[in-house]
C-alpha positions as CSV (number, residue, x, y, z in Angstrom):
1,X,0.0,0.0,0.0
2,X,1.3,3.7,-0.4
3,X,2.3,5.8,2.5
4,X,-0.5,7.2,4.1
5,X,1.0,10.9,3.2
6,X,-0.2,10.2,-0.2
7,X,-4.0,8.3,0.5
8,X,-6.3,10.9,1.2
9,X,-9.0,10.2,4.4
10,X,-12.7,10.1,3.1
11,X,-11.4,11.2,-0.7
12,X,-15.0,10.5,-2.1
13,X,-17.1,12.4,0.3
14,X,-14.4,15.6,0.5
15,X,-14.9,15.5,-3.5
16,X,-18.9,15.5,-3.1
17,X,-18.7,17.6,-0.1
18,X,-17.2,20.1,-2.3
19,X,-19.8,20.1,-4.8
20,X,-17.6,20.7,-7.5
21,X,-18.7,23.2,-10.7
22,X,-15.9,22.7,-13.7
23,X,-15.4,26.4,-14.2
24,X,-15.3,27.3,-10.2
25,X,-12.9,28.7,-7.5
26,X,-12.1,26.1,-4.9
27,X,-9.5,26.1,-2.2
28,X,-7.4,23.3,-0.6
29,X,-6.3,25.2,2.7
30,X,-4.1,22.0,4.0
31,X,-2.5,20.5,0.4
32,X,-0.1,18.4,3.1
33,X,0.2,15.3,0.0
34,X,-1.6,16.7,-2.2
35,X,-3.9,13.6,-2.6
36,X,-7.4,15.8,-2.0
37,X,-6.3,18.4,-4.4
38,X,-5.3,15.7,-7.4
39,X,-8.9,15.0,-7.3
40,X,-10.3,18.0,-7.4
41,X,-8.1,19.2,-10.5
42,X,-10.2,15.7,-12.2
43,X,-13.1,17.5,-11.4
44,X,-12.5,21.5,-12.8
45,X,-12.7,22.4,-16.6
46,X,-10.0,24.2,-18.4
47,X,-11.5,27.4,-16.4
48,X,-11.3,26.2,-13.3
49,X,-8.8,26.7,-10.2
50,X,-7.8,25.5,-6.9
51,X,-6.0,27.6,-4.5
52,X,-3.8,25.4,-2.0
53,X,-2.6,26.5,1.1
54,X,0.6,24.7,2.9
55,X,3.4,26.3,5.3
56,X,5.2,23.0,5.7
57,X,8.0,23.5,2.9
58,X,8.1,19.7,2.7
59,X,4.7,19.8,1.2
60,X,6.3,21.7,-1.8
61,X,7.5,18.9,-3.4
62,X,3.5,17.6,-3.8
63,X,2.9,20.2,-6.1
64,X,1.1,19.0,-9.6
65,X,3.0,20.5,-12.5
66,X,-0.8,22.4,-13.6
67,X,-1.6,25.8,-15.1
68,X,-5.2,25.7,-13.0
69,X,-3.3,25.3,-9.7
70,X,-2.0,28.2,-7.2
71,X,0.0,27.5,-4.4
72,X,0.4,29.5,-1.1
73,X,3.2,28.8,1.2
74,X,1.4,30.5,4.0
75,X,-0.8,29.0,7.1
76,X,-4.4,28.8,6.7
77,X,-5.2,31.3,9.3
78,X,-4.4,33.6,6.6
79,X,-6.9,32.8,4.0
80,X,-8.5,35.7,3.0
81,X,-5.7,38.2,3.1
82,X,-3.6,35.7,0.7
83,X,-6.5,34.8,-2.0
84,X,-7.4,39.0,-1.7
85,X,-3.3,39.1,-2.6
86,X,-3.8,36.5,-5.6
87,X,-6.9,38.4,-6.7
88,X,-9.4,36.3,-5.2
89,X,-12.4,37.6,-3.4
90,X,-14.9,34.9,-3.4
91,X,-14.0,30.7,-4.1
92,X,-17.2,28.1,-4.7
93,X,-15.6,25.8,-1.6
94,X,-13.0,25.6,0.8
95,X,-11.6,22.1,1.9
96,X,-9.7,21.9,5.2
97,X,-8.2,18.3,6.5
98,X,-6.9,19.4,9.8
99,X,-4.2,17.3,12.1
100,X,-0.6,16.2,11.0
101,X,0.1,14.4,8.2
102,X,1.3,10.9,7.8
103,X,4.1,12.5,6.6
104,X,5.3,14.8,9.4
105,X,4.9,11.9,11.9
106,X,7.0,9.7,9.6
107,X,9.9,12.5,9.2
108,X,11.7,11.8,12.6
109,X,13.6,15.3,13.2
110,X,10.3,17.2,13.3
111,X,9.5,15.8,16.6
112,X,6.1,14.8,16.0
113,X,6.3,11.2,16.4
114,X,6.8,9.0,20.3
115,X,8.3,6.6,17.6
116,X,11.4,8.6,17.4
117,X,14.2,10.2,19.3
118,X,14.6,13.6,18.1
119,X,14.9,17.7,19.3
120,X,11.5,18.5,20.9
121,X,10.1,20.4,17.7
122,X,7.0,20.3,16.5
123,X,7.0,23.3,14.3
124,X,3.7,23.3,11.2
125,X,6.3,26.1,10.2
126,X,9.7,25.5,10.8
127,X,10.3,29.2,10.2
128,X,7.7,29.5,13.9
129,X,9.5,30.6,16.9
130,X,7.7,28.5,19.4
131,X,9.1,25.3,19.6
132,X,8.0,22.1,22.0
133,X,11.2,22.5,24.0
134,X,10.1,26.1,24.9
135,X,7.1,25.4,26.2
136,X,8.7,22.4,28.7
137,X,11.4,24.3,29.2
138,X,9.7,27.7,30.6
139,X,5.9,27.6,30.8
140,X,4.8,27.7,34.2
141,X,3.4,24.7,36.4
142,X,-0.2,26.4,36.3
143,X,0.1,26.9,32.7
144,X,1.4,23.6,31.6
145,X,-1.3,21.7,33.9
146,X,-4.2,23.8,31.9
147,X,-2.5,22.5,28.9
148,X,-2.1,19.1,29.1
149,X,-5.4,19.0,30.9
150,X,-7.4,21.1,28.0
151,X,-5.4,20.3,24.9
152,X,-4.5,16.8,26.3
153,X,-6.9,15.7,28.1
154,X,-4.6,14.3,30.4
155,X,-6.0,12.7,33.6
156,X,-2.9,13.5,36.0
157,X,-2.2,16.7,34.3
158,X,-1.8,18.6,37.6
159,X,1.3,16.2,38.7
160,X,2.7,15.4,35.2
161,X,3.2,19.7,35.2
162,X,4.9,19.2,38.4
163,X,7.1,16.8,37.2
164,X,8.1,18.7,34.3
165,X,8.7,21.9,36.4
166,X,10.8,19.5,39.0
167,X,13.1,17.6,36.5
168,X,14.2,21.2,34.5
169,X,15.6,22.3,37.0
170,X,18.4,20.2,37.1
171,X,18.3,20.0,33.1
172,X,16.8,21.4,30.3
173,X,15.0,19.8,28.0
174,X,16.2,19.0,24.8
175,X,15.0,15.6,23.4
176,X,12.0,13.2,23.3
177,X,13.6,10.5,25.0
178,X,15.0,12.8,27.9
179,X,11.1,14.4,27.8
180,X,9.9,10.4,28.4
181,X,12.3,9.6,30.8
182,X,11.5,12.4,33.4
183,X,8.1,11.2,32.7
184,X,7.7,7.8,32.8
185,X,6.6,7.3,36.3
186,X,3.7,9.2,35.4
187,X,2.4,7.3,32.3
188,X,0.0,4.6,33.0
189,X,1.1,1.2,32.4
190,X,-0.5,-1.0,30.0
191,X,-1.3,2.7,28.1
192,X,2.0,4.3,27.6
193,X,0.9,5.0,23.5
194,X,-2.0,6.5,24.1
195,X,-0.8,8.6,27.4
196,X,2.2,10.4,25.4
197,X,0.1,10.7,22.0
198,X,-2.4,12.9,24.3
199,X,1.1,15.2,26.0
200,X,2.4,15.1,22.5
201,X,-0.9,16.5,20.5
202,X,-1.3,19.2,23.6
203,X,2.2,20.3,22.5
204,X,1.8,20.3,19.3
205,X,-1.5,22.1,19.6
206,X,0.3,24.7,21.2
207,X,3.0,25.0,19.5
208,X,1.3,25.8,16.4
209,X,-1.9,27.8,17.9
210,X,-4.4,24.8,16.1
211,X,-7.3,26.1,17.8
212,X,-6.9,29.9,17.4
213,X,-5.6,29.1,13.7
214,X,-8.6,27.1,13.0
215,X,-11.5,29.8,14.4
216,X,-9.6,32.1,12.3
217,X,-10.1,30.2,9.4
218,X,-13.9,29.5,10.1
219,X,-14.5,33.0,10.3
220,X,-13.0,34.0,7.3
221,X,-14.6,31.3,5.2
222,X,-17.6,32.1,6.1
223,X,-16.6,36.0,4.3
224,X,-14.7,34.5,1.3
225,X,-17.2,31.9,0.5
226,X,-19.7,32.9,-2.0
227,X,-23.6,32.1,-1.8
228,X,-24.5,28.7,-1.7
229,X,-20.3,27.8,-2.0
230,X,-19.3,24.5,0.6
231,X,-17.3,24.5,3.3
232,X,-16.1,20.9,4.1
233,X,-13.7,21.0,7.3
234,X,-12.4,16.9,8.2
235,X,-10.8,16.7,11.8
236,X,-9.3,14.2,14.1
237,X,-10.3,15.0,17.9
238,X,-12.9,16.5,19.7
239,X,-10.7,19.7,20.2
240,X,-11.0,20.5,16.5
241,X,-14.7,19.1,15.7
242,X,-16.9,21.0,18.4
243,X,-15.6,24.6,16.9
244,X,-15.8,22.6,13.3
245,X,-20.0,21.6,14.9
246,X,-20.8,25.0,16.4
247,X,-19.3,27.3,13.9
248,X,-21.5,25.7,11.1
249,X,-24.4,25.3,12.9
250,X,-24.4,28.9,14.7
251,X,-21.7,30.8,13.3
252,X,-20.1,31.3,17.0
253,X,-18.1,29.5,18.8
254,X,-19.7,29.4,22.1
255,X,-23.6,30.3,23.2
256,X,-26.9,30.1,20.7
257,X,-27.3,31.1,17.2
258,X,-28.0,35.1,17.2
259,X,-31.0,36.4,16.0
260,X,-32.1,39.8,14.9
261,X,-35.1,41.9,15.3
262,X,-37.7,39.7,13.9
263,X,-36.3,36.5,15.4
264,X,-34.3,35.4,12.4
265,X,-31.6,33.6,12.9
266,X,-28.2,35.4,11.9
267,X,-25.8,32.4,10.6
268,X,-23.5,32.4,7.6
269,X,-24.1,28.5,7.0
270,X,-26.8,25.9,6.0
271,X,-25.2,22.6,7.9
272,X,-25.5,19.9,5.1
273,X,-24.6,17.4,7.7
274,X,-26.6,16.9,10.8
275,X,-24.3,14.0,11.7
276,X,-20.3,13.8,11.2
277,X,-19.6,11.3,8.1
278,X,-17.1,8.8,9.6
279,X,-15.0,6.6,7.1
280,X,-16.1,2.9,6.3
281,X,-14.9,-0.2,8.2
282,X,-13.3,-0.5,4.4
283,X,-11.1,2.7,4.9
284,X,-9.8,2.6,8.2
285,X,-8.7,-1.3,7.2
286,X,-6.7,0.3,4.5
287,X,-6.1,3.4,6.5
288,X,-5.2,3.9,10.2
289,X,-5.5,7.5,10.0
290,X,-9.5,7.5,9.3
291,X,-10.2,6.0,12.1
292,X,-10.7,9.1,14.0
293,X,-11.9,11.5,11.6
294,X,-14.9,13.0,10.9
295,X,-16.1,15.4,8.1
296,X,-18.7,18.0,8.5
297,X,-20.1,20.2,5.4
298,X,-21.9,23.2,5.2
299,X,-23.7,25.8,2.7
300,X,-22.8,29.9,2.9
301,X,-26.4,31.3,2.8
């Protein structure tokens, strides 16, 4: 089988999601592979274009040699000052596959991956200055609890921060096997994977700002998108699906859908899907990575 960098998660139902007219505007805010945005160039005319977003300088080598494509070596959080810069106001859909490719867990030096020793990275951007070792090295023990305990969901979050805080002071963090070390009497037994993939994505997630990143993005869709253009947003934890879920179905984040004067609901979005589409038994045999995702799509009114 190919590397998972290169098979796409739920490639058929992005592709419908999208709703794709030949002559349209469509962006690819997370090109990673490139496997979602082959597809949709199968699906545009001669006229058509797709826009493709990537700040990993890795994903560069993905492009498609293709006059209809753009490429923009910027985050996502950017979108609508960077289509504005290519001369695009309004696109007929926006794709976003959120989380870390296959690819950047494979690559050992970016730190991503428990499989590998390696500096304590995580950089989207390696050009970012926060970097995983900063935030071990000199968060506080109040500040690193809240973050393993919100981003991680870690149950012992309170002590594991403690830990952290105890063990720099005699030395600095550098690598991931010195990070697991002064750890490990704090990881459950039996669960050790699934402990350190949850400290590892709260790094990560702060490290690159996923969830302010991603509400940026939402809310700028929702401006860049033209009437009755789809927004199909696929994401791997519940961190990145309940703004994903409330953005779409109330255009906020947090509280109920605004109304205005005459008790009309004041929403950008139509939600398409009442449920999350969740891959096949087929796909997750083939592919690992579906296993968690879910895909959500909705219509600018």
């Amino acid at each position: 089988m190919e590397n998972n960098y290169h098979v796409p998660v739920m490639l058929q139902p992005c592709i419908d999601g999208l709703n794709i007219k030949p002559d349209g505007v469509y962006v690819d805010v997370t090109f990673g592979g490139g496997g979602h945005s082959k597809e949709i160039l199968k699906h545009l005319g001669p006229k058509g274009t797709l826009i493709a977003f990537d700040q990993d300088p890795d994903a560069q080598a993905n492009i498609p040699a293709d006059d209809r494509f753009v490429f923009i070596d910027q985050n996502f959080g950017f979108l609508k000052n960077n289509l504005r810069l290519k001369g695009f106001k309004q696109v007929d859909g926006i794709l976003a596959d959120l989380g870390v490719s296959s690819h950047q867990f494979d690559v050992p030096q970016r730190g991503f991956s428990i499989r590998f020793n390696a500096d304590l990275d995580m950089r989207m951007d390696p050009n970012g200055k926060l970097t995983a070792a900063e935030v071990l090295n000199t968060y506080s023990e109040d500040k690193l609890h809240k973050l393993f305990g919100i981003y991680g969901e870690v149950k012992n979050a309170k002590s594991l921060a403690r830990a952290i805080v105890t063990a720099r002071l005699e030395k600095s963090f550098t690598d991931i096997d010195s990070f697991k070390t002064a750890i490990s009497e704090y990881i459950p037994r039996g669960k050790e994977n699934k402990y350190l993939a949850q400290v590892f994505q709260a790094l990560r997630i702060e490290v690159n700002a996923e969830i302010q990143v991603l509400e940026d993005f939402l809310q700028q869709a929702a401006d860049v998108l033209k009437p009755g253009g789809h927004l199909v947003v696929m994401s791997y934890h519940s961190l990145e699906d309940r703004p994903v879920k409330n953005f779409m179905a109330k255009g906020k984040f947090q509280g109920e859908v605004e109304k205005d004067f005459f008790g009309n609901q004041q929403k950008p979005f139509k939600v398409i899907t009442r449920k999350a589409i969740i891959a096949s038994d087929e796909e997750i045999a083939q592919n690992n990575r579906a296993r968690s995702a879910k895909l959500r799509i909705a219509e600018k009114i």
